[in-house]
C-alpha positions as CSV (number, residue, x, y, z in Angstrom):
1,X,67.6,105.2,81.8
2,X,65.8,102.4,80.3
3,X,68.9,101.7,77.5
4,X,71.4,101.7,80.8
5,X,69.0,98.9,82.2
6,X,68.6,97.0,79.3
7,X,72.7,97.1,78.9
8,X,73.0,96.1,82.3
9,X,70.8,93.0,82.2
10,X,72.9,92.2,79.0
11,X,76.3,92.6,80.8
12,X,74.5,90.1,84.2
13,X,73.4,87.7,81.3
14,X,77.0,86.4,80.5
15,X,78.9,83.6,81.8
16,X,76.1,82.8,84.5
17,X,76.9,78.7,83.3
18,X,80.5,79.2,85.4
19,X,81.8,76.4,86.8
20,X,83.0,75.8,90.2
21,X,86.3,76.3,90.8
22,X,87.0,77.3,86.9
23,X,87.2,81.0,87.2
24,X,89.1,83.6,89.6
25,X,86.9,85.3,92.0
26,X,86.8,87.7,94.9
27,X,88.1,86.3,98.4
28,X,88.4,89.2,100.8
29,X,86.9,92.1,100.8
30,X,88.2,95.1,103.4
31,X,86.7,98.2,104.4
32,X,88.9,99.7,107.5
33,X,89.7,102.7,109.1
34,X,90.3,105.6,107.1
35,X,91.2,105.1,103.0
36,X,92.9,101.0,104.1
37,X,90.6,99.2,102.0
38,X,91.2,96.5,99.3
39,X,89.7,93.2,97.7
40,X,91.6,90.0,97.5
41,X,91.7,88.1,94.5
42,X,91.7,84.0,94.9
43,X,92.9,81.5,92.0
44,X,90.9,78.3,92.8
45,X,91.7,77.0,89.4
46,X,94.8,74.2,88.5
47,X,96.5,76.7,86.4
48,X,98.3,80.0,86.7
49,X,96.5,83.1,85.3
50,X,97.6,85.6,83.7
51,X,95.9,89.0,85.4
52,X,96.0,91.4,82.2
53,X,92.5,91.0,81.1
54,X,91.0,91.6,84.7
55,X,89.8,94.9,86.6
56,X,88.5,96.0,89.7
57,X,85.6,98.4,89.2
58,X,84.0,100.0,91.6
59,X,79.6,101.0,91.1
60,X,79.3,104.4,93.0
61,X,76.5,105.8,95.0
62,X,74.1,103.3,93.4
63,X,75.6,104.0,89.7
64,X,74.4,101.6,87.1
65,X,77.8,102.1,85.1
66,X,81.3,101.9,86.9
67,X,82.6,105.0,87.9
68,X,85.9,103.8,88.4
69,X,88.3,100.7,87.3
70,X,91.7,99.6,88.2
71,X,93.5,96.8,85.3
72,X,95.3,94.4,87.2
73,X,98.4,93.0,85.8
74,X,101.4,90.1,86.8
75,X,100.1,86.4,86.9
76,X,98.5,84.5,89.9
77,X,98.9,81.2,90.5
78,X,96.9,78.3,91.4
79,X,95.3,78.1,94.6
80,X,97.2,81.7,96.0
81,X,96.1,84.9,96.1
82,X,96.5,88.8,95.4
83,X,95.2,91.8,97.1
84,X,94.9,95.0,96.0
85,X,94.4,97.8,97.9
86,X,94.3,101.9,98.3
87,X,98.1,103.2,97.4
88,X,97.4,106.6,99.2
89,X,100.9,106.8,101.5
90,X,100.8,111.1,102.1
91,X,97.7,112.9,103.6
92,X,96.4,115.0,101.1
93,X,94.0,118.3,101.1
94,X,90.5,117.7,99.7
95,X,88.3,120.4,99.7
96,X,87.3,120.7,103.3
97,X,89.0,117.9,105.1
98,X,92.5,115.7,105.2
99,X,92.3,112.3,103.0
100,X,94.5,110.2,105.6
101,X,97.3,107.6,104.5
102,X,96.8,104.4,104.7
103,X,97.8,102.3,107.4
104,X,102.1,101.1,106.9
105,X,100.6,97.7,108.1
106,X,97.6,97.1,105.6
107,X,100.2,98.6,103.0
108,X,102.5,96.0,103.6
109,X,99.3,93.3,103.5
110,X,98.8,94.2,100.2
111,X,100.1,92.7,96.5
112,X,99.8,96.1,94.5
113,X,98.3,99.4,95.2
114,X,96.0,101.6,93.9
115,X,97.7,104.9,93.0
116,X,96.8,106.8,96.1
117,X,95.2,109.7,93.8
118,X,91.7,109.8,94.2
119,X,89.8,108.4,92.1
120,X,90.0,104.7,92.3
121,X,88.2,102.1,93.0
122,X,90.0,101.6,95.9
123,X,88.2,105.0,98.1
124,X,84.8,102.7,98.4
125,X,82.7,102.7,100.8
126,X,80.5,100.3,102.6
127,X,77.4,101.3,99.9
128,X,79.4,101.0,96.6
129,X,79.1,97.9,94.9
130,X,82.6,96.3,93.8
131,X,83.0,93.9,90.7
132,X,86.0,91.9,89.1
133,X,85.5,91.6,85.8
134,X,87.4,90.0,82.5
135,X,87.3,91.5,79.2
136,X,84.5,93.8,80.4
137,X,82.3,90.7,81.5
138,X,81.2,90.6,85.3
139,X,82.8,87.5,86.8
140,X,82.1,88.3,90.6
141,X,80.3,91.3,92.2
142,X,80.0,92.2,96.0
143,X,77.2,94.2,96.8
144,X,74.4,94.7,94.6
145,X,75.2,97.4,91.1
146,X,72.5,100.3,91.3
147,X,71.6,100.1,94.8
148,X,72.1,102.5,97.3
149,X,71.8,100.3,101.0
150,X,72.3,104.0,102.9
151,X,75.7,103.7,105.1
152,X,76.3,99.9,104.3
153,X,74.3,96.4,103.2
154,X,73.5,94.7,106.8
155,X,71.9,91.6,108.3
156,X,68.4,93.0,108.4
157,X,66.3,91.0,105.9
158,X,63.2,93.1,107.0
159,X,64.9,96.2,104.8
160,X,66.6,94.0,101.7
161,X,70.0,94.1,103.4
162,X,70.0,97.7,103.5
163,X,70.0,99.5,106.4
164,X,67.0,101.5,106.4
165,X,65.5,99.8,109.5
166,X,68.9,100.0,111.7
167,X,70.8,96.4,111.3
168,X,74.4,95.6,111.9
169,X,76.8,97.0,109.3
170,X,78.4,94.1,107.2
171,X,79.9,96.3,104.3
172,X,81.6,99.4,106.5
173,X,84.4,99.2,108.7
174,X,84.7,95.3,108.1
175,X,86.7,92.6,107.2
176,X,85.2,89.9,105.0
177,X,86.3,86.6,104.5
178,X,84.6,84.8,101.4
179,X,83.0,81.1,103.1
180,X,85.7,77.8,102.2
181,X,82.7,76.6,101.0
182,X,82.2,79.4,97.9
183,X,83.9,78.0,94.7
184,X,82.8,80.7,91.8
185,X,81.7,84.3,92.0
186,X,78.7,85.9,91.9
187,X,77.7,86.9,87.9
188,X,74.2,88.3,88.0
189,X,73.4,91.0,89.5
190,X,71.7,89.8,92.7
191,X,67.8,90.6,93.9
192,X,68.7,90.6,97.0
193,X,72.8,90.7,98.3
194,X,72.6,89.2,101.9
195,X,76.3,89.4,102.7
196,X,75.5,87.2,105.6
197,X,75.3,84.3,103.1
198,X,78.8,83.8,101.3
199,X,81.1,85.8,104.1
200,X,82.7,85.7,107.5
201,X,83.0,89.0,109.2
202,X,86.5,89.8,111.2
203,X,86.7,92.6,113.4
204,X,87.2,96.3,111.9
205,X,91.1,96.9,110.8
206,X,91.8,92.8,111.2
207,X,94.3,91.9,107.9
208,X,95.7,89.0,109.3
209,X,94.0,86.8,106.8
210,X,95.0,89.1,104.5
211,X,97.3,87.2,101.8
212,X,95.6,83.3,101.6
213,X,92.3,82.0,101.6
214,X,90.9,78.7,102.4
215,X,88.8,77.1,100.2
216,X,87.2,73.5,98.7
217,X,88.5,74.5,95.5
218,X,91.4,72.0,96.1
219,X,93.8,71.3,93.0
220,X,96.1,68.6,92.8
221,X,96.5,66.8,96.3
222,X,93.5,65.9,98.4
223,X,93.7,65.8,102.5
224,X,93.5,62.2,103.2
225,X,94.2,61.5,107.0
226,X,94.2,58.5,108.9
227,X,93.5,57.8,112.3
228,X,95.9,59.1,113.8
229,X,96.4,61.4,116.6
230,X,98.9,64.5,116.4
231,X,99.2,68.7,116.4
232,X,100.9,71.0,113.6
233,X,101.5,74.3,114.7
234,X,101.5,77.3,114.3
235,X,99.0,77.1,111.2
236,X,99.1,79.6,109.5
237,X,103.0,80.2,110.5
238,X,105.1,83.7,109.4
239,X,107.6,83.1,107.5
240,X,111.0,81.6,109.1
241,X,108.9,80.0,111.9
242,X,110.0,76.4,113.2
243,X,106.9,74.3,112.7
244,X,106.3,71.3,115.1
245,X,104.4,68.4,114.8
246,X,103.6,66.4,118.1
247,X,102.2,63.2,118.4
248,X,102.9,59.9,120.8
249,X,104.1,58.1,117.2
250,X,107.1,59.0,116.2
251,X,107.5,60.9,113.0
252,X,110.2,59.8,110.8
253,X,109.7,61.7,107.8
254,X,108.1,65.4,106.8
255,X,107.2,66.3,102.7
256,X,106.9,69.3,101.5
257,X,104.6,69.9,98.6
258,X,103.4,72.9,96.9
259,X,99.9,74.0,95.4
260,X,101.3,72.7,91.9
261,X,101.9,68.9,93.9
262,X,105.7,69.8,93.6
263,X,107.9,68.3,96.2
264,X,109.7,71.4,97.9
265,X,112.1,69.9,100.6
266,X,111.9,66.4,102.9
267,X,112.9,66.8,106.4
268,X,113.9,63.7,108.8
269,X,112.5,65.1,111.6
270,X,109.2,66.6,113.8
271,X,110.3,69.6,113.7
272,X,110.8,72.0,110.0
273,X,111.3,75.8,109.3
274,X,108.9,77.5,107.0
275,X,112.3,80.1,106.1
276,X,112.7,78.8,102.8
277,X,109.2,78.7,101.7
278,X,106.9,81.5,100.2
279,X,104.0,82.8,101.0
280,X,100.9,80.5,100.3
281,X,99.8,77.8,101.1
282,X,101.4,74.4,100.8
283,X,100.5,70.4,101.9
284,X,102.5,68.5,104.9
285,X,102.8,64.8,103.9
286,X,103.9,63.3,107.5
287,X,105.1,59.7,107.7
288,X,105.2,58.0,111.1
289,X,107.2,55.3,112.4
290,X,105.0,52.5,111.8
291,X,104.2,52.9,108.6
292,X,101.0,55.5,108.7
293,X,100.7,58.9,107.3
294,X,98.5,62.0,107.4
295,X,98.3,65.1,105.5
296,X,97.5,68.8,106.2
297,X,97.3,72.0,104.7
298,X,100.0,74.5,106.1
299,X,99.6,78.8,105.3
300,X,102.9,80.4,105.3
301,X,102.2,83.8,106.0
């Protein structure tokens, strides 16, 4: 045990002099009904990244070592996303009970897919700590490796963040959103992991913020807004949604720009359809009529 421990603190050691906004790191983290869980992956970096070197490991029933890993694979670009979640489409006999599918909605949420054959990562629970590492070093972990919190890691600082003395549930049957304000993961292993700290909890079975994420990590154009008065909506939009801006100025000209700071399309109008767009998140340059303009951030979804 002592070797494991020693290796362990060896592993946490590395890359702790990250820098914000340099290195990929986890975004979302679901734990829903039945096997619909997955972690979202965000690129707050100005370059694309190529995926091959990363995996998703999950630490089981406080495991020091990862019982399970998943190699990720395709490239991710700069300021989007990727989630991956459980694969499993068939219910399937284990032992004493049904393994349910997942659900065709959080299927469709999702990037890639586990295979759907247990095990993967993707069958954790609310007391398994998850990592995403590169080249077997930890670059982000949720949870904390080697403990076991009992059903989940809570609110209750009285028992660690475990729930030992009662506490709401943070890690089981929840959504988690990582804060805008987060800009690099999480590389030692923590004393303490207060999930209360770097997330925002959603509702149980919630995965409509499933494919973007918000964050300060901002590359290439910066927000800039004047004084002026006026509404964008909807934001976030789906895809092939007419997007309106009101204001009493009159617009005379909408840009398009992508995360990169490409221009996508110009529209002489208030009003613009998000149909040819991806999903992701782009910037709305809006020129008014007497000369003053105002940016915003707009999620297609």
């Amino acid at each position: 045990m002592k070797k494991i421990l020693l290796s362990l603190s060896v592993i946490f050691a590395i890359n702790i002099t990250a820098q914000d906004c340099s290195e990929l790191f986890i975004s979302e983290y679901i734990e829903g009904p039945g096997n619909n869980n997955g972690i979202e992956i965000y690129n707050p970096t100005s370059n694309p990244i190529d995926l091959s070197q990363y995996t998703i490991n999950r630490y089981g029933n406080a495991s020091q070592t990862a019982t399970e890993s998943w190699p990720l694979s395709g490239n991710i670009n700069t300021g989007e996303v990727i989630t991956i979640g459980n694969g499993q489409v068939d219910s399937i006999w284990v032992s004493t009970y049904w393994s349910l599918p997942v659900d065709p909605v959080f299927f469709a949420a999702c990037n890639l897919h586990g295979s759907g054959i247990y095990p993967t990562p993707f069958y954790f629970n609310g007391d398994d700590a998850m990592t995403l590492e590169k080249g077997g070093n930890i670059i982000d972990i949720f949870g904390k490796v080697g403990e076991d919190p009992g059903n989940a890691w809570t609110d209750d600082a009285t028992a660690g963040y475990t729930d030992a003395n009662g506490g709401t549930w943070w890690t089981k049957r929840q959504t988690l959103v990582r804060k805008n304000t987060i800009k690099q993961g999480i590389t030692q292993n923590p004393i303490l992991f207060n999930p209360t700290l770097e997330w925002d909890s959603l509702p149980d079975a919630t995965y409509t913020a499933m494919g973007w994420h918000s964050c300060e990590c901002t590359p290439i154009l910066s927000i800039q807004n004047t004084d002026v008065s006026y509404v964008m909506y909807p934001n976030p939009a789906p895809k092939g949604q007419n997007i309106v801006i009101n204001s009493k100025k009159i617009v005379s000209l909408i840009e398009v720009y992508n995360i990169l700071g490409e221009l996508v399309f110009v529209k002489e109008n208030n009003i613009f359809n998000s149909g040819n767009l991806k999903e992701g998140n782009y910037l709305i340059r809006i020129y008014f009529k007497d000369g003053k303009s105002v940016t915003n951030k707009l999620v297609v979804e």
